[in-house]
C-alpha positions as CSV (number, residue, x, y, z in Angstrom):
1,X,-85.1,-38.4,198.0
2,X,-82.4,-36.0,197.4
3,X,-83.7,-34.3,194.4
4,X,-87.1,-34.0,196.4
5,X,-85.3,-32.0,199.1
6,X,-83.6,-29.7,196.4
7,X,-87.0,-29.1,194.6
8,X,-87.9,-28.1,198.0
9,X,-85.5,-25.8,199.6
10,X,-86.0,-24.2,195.4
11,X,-89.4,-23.5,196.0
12,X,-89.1,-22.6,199.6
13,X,-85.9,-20.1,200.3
14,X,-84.4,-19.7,196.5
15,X,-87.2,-18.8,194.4
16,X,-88.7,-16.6,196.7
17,X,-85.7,-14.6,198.5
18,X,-83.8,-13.6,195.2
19,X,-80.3,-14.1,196.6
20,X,-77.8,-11.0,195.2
21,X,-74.6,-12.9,195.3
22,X,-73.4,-16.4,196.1
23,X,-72.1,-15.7,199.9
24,X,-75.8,-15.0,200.7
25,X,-77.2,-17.8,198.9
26,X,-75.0,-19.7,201.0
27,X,-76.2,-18.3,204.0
28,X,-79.6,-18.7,203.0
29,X,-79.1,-22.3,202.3
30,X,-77.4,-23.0,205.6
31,X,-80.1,-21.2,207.3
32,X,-83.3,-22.7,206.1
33,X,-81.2,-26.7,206.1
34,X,-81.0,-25.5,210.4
35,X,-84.6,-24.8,210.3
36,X,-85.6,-27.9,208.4
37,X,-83.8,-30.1,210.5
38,X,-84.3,-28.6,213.6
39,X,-87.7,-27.1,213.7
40,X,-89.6,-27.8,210.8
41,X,-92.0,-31.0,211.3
42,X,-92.0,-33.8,208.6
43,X,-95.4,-35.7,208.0
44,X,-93.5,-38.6,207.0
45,X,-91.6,-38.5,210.4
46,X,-95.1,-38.4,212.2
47,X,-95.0,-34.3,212.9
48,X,-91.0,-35.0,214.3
49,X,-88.4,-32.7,213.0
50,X,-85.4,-35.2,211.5
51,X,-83.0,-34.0,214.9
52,X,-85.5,-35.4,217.1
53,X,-85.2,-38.9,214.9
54,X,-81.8,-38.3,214.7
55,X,-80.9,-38.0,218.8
56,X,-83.7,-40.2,219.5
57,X,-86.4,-38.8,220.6
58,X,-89.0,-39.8,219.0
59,X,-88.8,-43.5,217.6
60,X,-90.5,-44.3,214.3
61,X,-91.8,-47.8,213.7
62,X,-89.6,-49.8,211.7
């Protein structure tokens, strides 16, 4: 699962944005992880981002 979210955020924010230097690749990275926790939907978590799973507001079937 991990290496799946790495090949992501890659293809999403790295490859494309061409950070300079590493304090902006660190922003970057911190950036996008807030938008795809917080606003970006997951088809595997039925169009919820993984903070509304997280607090609990939307349940998944077990």
């Amino acid at each position: 699962m991990i290496e799946r979210f790495w090949r992501i955020i890659k293809y999403e924010d790295i490859y494309l944005k061409s950070y300079e230097n590493a304090w902006e690749l660190e922003r970057g990275i911190k950036a996008y992880i807030m938008r795809h926790n917080l606003e970006r939907p997951h088809q595997a978590l039925r169009a919820a981002t993984p903070d509304e799973v997280y607090r609990g507001a939307v349940k998944l079937a077990a």
